[in-house]
N, C-alpha and C positions, 0 to 999 in steps of 0.2 A: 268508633270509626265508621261513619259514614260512606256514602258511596260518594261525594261531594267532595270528600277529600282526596279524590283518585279520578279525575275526570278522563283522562285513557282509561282506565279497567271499566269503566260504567262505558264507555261509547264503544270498546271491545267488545264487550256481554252481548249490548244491542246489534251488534254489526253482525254477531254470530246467530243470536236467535232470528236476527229477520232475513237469515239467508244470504244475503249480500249476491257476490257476482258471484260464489262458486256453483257449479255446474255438474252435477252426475255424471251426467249424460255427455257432457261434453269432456270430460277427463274421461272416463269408458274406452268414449270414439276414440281418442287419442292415443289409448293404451293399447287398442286393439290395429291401428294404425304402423306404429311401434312395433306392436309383433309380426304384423305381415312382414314388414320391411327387417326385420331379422330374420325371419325365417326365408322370407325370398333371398336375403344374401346368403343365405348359409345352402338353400338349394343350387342357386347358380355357382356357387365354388364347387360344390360336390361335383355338377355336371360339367364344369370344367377341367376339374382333377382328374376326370375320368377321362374326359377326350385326349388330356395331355400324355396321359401314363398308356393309352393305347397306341399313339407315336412314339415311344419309344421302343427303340429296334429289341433291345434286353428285355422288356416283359411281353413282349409277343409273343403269343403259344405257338404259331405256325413256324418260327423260326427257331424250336428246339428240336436237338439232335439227340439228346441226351434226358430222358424221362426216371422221375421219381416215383417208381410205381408204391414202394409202402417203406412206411421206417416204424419202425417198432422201440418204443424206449425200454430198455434195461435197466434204468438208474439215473440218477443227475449226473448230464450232462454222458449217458450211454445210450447207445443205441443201434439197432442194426438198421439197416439200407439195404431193400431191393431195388436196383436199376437198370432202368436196359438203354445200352448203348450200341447204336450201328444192328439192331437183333439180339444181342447178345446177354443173357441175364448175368447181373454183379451182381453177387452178394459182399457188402460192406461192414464195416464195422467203427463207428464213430466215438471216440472216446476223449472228452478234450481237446486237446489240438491237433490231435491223430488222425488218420482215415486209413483203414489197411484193409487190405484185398482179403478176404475170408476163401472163397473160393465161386468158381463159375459154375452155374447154377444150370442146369440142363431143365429144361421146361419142356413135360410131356403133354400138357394141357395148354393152348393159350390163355393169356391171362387177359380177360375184356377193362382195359382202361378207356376211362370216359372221359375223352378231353370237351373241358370247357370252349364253348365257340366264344371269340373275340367278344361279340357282341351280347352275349351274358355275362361276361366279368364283371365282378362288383370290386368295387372301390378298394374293400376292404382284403377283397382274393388277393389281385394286384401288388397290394400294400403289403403284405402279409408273406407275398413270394418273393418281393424288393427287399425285404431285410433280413432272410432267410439267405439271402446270397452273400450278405456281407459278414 
């Protein structure tokens, strides 16, 4: 078997060793092209997800009354809850579908919580306190 008897595979061989029109350099640029443009659409969603979830009224931090100062887990799906509402410290108690008053908590010490400013909240904080409420 000859290469005469295959005149495509004999002009394929040649086409391949003499390089033809394929390009390094030019698929490279193209891949790196490609990724900017993925990458720049996946930062402008980020930066928009973020300006959208700071207008809304429910994940604003300046408009809570009602602060989650610590929860402690006990078990799956247990836990206590420190909270302070209107000044006042709750201790709770969360156990499945439950939540029951443990008792009110006298605080001899202030306790220093650190609220997040608006404009450090990450995407992820946001996110993370949005499905905590449901």
């Amino acid at each position: 078997m000859g290469i005469g008897l295959f005149p495509a595979l004999a002009k394929g061989a040649e086409g391949q060793a003499g390089g033809g029109d394929f390009s390094f350099l030019s698929s490279f640029l193209q891949m790196i092209a490609a990724l900017l443009l993925v990458v720049g659409l996946i930062l402008l969603t980020y930066y928009l997800a973020t300006r959208l979830m700071r207008k809304i009224p429910a994940l604003k931090v300046g408009s809570q009354h009602i602060r989650i100062l610590e929860v402690r887990a006990l078990g799956p799906r247990k836990a206590l809850v420190l909270i302070e509402v209107a000044g006042e410290y709750l201790l709770l108690a969360s156990s499945g579908d439950n939540l029951n008053l443990i008792k009110q908590v006298p605080m001899l010490e202030e306790i220093e919580v650190i609220d997040e400013s608006p404009d450090r909240l990450s995407f992820f904080s946001l996110l993370k306190r949005a499905t905590s409420r449901s």
